[in-house]
C-alpha positions as a Markdown table, in Angstrom:
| # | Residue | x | y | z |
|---|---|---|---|---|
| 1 | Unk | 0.1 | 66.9 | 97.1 |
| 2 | Unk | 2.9 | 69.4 | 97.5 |
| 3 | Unk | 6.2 | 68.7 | 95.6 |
| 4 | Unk | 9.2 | 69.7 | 97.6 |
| 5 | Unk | 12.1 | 70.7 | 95.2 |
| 6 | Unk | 15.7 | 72.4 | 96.1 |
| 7 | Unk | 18.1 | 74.2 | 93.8 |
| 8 | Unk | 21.1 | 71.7 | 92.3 |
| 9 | Unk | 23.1 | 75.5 | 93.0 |
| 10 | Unk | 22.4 | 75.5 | 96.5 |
| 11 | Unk | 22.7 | 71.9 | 97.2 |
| 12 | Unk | 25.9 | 71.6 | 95.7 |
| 13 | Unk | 27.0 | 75.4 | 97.7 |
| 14 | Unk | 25.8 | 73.1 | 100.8 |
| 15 | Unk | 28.3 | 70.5 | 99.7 |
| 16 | Unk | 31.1 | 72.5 | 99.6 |
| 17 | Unk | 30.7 | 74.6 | 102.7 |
| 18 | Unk | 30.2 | 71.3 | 104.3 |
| 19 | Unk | 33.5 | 70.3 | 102.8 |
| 20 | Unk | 35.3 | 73.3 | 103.7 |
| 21 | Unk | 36.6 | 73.4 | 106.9 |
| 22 | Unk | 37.9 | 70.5 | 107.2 |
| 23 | Unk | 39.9 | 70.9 | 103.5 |
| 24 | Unk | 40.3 | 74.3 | 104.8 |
| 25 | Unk | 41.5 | 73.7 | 107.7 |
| 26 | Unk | 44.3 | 71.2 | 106.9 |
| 27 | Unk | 45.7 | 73.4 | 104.0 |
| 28 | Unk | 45.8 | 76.6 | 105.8 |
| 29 | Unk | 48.0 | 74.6 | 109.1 |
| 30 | Unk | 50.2 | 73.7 | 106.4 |
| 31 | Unk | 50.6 | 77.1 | 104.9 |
| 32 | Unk | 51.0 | 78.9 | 108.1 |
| 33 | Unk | 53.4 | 76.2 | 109.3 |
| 34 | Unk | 55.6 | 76.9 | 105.9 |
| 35 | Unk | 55.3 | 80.6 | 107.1 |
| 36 | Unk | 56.4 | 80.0 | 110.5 |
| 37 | Unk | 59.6 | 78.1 | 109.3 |
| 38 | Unk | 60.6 | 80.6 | 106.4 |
| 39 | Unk | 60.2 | 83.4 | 109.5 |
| 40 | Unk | 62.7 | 81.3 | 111.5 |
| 41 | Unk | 65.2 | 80.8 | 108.9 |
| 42 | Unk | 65.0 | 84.9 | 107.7 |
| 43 | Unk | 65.4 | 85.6 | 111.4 |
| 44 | Unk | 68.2 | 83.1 | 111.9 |
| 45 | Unk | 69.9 | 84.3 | 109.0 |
| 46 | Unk | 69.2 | 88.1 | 110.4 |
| 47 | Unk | 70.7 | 87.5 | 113.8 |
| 48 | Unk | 73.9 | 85.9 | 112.5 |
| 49 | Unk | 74.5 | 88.3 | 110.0 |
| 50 | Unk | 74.0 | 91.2 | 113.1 |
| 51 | Unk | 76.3 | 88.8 | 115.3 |
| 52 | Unk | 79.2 | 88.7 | 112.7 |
| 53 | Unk | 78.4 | 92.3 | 111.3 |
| 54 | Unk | 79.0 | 93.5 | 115.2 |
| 55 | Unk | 82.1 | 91.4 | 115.9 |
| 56 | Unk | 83.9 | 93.0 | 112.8 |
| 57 | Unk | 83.2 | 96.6 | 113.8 |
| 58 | Unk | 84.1 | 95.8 | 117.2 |
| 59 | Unk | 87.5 | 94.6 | 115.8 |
| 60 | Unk | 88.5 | 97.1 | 113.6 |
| 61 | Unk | 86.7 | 100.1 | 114.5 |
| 62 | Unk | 86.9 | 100.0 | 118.2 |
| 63 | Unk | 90.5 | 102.2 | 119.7 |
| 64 | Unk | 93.1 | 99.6 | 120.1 |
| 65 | Unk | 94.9 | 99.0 | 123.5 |
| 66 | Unk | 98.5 | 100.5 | 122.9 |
| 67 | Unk | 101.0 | 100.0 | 125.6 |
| 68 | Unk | 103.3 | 102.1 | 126.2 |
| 69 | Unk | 107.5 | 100.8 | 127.5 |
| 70 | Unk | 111.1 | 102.7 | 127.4 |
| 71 | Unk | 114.0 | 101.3 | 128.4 |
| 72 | Unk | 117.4 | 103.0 | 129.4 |
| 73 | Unk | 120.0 | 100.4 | 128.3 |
| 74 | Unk | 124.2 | 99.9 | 128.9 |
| 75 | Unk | 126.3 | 98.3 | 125.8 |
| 76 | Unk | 127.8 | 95.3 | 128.3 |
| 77 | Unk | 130.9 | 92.5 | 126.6 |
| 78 | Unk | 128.8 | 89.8 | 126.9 |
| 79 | Unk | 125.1 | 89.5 | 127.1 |
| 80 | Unk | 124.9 | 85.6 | 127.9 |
| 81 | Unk | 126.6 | 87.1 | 131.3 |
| 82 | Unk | 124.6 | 90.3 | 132.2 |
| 83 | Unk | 126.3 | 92.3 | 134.8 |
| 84 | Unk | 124.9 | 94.9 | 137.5 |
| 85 | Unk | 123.7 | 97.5 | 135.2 |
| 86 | Unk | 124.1 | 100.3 | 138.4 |
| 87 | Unk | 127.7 | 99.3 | 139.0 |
| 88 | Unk | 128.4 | 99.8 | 135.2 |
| 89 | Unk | 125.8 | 103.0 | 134.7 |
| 90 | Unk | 127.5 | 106.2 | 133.2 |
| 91 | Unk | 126.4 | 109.5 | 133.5 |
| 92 | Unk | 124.0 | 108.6 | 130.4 |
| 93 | Unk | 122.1 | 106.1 | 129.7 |
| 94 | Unk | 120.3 | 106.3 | 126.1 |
| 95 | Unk | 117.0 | 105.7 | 125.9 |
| 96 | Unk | 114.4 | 103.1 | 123.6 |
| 97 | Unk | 110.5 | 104.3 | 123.5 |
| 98 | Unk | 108.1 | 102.0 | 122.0 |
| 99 | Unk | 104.5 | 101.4 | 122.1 |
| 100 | Unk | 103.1 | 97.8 | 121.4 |
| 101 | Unk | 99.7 | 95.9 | 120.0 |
| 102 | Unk | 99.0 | 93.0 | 121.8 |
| 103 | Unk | 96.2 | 90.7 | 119.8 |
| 104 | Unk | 95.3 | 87.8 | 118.2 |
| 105 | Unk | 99.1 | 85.8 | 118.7 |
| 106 | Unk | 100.2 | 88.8 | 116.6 |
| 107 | Unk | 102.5 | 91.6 | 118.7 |
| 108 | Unk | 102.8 | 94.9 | 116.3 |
| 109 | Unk | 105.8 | 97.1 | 117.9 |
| 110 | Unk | 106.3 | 100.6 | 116.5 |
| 111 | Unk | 109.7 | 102.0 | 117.2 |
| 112 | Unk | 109.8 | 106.0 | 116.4 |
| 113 | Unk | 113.3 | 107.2 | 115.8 |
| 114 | Unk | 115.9 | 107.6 | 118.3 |
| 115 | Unk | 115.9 | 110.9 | 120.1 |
| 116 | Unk | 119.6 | 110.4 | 120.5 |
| 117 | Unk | 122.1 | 108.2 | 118.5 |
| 118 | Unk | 121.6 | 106.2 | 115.5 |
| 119 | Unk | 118.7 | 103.8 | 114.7 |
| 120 | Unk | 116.2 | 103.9 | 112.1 |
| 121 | Unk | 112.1 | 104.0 | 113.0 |
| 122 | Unk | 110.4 | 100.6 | 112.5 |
| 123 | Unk | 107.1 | 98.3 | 112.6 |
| 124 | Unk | 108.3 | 94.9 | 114.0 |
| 125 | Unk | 105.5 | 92.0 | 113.4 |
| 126 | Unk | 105.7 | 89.1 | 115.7 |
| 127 | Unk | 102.9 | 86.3 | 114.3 |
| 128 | Unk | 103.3 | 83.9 | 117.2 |
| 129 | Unk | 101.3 | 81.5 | 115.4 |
| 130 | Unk | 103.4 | 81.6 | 112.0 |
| 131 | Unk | 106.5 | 81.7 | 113.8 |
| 132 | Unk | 107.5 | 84.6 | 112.0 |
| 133 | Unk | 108.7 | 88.0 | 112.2 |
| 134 | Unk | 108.2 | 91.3 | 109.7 |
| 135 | Unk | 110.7 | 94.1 | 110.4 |
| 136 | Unk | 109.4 | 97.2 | 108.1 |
| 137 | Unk | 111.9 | 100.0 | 108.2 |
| 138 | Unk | 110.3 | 103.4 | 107.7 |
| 139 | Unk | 113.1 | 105.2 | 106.4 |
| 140 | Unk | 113.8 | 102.8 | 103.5 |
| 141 | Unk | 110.3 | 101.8 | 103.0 |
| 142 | Unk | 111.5 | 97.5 | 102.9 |
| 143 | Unk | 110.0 | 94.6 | 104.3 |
| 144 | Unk | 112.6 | 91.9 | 106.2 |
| 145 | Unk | 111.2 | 88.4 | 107.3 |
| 146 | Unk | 112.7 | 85.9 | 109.4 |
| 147 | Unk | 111.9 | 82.8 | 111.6 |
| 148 | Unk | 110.5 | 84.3 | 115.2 |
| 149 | Unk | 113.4 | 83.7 | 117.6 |
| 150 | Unk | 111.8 | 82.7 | 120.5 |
| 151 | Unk | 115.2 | 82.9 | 122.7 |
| 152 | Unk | 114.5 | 86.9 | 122.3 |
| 153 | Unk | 110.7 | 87.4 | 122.0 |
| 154 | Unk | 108.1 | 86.8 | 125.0 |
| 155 | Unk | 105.6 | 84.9 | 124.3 |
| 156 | Unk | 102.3 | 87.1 | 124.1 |
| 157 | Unk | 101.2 | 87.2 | 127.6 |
| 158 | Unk | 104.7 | 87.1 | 129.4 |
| 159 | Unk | 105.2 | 90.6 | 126.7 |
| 160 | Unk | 101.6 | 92.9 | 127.8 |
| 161 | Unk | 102.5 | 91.5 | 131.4 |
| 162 | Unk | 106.3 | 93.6 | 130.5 |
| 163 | Unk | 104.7 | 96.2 | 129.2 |
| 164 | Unk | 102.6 | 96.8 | 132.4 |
| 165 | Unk | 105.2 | 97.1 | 134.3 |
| 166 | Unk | 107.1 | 99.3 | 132.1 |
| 167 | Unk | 104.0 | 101.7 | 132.3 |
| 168 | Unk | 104.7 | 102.5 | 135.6 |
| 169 | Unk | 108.1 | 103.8 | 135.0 |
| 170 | Unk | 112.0 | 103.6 | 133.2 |
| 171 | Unk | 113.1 | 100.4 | 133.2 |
| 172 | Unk | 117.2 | 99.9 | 133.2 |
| 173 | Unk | 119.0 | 97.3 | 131.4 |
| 174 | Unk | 121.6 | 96.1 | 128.7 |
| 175 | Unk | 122.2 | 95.9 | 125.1 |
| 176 | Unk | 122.2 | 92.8 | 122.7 |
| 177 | Unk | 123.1 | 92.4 | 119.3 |
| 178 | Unk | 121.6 | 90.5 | 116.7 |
| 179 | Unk | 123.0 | 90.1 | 113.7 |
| 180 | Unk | 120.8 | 89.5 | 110.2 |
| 181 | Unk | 121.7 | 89.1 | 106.4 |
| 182 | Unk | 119.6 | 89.7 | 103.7 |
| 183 | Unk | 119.3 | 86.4 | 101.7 |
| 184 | Unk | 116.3 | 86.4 | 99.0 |
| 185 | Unk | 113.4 | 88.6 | 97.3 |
| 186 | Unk | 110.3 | 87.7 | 98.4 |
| 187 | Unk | 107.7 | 87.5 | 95.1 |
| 188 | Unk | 104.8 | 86.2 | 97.0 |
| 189 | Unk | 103.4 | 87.4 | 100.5 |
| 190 | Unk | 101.3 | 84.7 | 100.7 |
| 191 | Unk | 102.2 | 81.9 | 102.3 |
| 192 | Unk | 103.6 | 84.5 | 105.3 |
| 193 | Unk | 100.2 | 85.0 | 106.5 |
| 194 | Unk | 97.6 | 87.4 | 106.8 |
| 195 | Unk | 99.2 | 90.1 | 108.8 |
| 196 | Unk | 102.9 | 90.2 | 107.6 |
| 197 | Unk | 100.9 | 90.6 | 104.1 |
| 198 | Unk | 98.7 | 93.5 | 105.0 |
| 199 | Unk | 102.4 | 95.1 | 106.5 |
| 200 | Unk | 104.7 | 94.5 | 103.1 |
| 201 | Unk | 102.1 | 94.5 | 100.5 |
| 202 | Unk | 103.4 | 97.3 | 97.9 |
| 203 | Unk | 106.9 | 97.2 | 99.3 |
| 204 | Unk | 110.1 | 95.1 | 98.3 |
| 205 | Unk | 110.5 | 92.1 | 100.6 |
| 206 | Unk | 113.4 | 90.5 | 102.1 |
| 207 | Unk | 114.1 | 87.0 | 103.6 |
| 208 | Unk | 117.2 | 87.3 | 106.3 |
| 209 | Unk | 119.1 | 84.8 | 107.9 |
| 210 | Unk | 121.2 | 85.5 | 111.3 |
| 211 | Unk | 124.9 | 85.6 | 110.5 |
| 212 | Unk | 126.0 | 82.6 | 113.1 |
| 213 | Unk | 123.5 | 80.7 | 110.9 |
| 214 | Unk | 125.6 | 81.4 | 107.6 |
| 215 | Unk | 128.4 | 78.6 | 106.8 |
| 216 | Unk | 131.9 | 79.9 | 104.6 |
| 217 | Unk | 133.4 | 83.7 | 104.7 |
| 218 | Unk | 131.8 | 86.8 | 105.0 |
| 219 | Unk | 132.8 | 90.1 | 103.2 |
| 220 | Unk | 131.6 | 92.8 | 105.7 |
| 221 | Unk | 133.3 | 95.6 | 104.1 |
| 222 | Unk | 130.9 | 95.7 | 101.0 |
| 223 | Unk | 128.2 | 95.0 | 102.6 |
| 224 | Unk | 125.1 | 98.2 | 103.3 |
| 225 | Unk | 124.0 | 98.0 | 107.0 |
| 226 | Unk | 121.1 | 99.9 | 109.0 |
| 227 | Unk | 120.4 | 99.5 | 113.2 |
| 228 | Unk | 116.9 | 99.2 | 114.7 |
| 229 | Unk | 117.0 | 99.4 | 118.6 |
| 230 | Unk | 113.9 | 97.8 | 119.8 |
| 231 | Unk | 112.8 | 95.4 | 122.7 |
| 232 | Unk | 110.3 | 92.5 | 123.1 |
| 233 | Unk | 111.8 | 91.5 | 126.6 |
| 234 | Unk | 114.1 | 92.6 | 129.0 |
| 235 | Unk | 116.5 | 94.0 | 127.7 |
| 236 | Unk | 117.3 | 96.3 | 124.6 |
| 237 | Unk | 118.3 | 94.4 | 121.3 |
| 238 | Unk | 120.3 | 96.1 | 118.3 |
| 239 | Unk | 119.4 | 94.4 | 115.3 |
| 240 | Unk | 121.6 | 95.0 | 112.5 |
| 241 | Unk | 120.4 | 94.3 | 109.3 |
| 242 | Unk | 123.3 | 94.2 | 106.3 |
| 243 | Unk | 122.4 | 93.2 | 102.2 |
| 244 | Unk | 125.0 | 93.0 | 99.8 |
């Protein structure tokens, strides 16, 4: 008689190899599924960080569009009534240069100093979305805010499509006077908005009302003034800006 044995070690190494793909099997979809999402999620997270990253260079390191406008103005007695500029044109007509910023509702006009005459150089801030406006005169180093006056400033589109066609050439027109009174210190740039902040942060700040606003009498003689000539439609304005 012959007595067939088999090692316990080897039958039970059968076992488990028996076992194995299957256990295997089900395990290692599950791990490589886990891998597959984590992948995803580090790509996703990859590609939006790339998409984001890009957009911000592109917006502050690209050359902004500048446009380029000058006007050639005549003072006229009323500007409600504007009359024929070439019928009233002297032998002179002075002369406003300006170059503009057209983005995000936000207009950012730089007026260099006069060639001729007075005026002093300025960065005017239109936020079309705040409704607000940022005069920062370069000669006294001081912020002005004041409701946007949308009688006077076009709106965004209507102001590159002006600057286009000042581009081409001189454009001739007349002279309007607005007249602004320094009210309050601003303490906090805040609540003005991004872009009036990044303009008057570090310099004194000034809320201004316009002077047809202002109810009782108003001492003019003690009062220290300054001109900025500068347009945002068609015509030239002379904003005078007097503090106490």
């Amino acid at each position: 008689m012959v007595k067939i044995a088999f090692n316990s070690a080897l039958a039970q190494k059968a076992l488990v190899s028996e076992k194995d793909p299957e256990t295997g099997s089900v395990y290692g979809s599950e791990s490589s599924t886990g891998r597959c999402l984590l992948t995803l999620l580090g790509l996703a997270f990859i590609l939006s960080g790339l998409i984001v990253g890009g957009a911000c260079v592109y917006r502050y390191f690209t050359p902004k569009k500048l446009y380029h406008g000058s006007m050639q103005f005549t003072k006229l007695d009323s500007a409600d009534v504007p009359m024929d500029v070439e019928a009233r044109e002297p032998y002179y007509l002075p002369r406003i240069d300006e170059d503009v910023d057209i983005r995000d509702d936000v207009a950012i006009v730089n007026v260099p100093a006069p060639r001729f005459g007075e005026g002093d150089p300025a960065y005017i801030l239109h936020d079309f979305k705040r409704k607000m406006t940022a005069y920062l005169d370069l000669t006294l180093r001081t912020c002005f805010v004041i409701p946007l006056n949308t009688s006077v400033v076009l709106p965004p589109q209507d102001l590159m499509d002006l600057f286009m066609q000042l581009m081409s050439g001189s454009y001739k027109s007349y002279l309007v006077h607005e007249d602004l009174v320094v009210t309050e210190r601003v303490d906090d740039l805040g609540p003005l908005g991004y872009y009036i902040y990044n303009l008057c942060e570090g310099k004194a700040t000034y809320k201004m009302q316009r002077r047809s606003e202002i109810i009782g009498i108003q001492k003019r003689s003690v009062e220290e003034c300054f001109k900025i000539h500068h347009f945002e439609n068609k015509f030239v304005t002379e904003t005078r800006i007097c503090r106490a």
